[in-house]
C-alpha positions in Angstrom: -19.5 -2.4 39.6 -16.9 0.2 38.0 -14.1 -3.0 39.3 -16.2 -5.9 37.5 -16.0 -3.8 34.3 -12.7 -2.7 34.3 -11.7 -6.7 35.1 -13.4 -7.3 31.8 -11.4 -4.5 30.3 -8.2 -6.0 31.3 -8.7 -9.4 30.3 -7.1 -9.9 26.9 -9.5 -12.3 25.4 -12.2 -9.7 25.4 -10.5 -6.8 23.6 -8.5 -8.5 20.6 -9.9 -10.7 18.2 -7.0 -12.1 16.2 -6.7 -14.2 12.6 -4.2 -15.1 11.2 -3.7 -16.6 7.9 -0.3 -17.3 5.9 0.3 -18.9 2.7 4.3 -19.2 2.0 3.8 -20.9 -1.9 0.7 -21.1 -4.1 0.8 -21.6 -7.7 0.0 -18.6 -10.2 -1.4 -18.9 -13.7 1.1 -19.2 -16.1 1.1 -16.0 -18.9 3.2 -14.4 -21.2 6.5 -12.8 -19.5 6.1 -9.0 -21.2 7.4 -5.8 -20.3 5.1 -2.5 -20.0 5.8 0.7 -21.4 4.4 3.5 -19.0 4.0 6.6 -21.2 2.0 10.1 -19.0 2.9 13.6 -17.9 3.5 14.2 -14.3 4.4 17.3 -12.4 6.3 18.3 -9.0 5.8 20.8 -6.7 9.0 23.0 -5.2 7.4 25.5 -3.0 3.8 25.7 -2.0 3.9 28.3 0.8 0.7 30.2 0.9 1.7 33.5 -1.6 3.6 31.5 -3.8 3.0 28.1 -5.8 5.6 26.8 -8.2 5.5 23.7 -9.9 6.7 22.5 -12.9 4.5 19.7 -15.1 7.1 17.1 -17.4 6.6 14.0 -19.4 7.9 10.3 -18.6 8.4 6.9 -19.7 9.0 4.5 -17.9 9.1 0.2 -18.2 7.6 -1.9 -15.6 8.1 -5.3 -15.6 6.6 -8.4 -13.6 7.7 -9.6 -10.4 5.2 -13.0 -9.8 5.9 -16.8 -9.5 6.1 -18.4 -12.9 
């Protein structure tokens, strides 16, 4: 018995189940081509040992811009 199930254990088309799908081009909605300002406050962390936490909190800006198919 333990040999039958270990046989079925083995066998490859039992354990994986595989799909794959792939698109290489597809078309995109065209849109206005604009550039985002990214305004916040952030902060980082330098030591964070268990008696002592220091950070320090800062503003940013930032632009992001787009990267899709026309």
């Amino acid at each position: 018995m333990l040999h039958s199930e270990v046989e079925q254990v083995r066998q490859a088309g039992l354990v994986v189940r595989q799909d794959i799908r792939e698109v290489s081009s597809y078309d995109t909605e065209g849109g206005r081509r604009t550039l985002a300002l990214n305004v916040g406050c952030g902060g980082g962390i330098f030591d964070a040992s268990r008696n002592h936490f220091t950070y320090d909190p800062s503003p940013y800006l930032g632009i992001s811009f787009p990267l899709a198919n026309r």
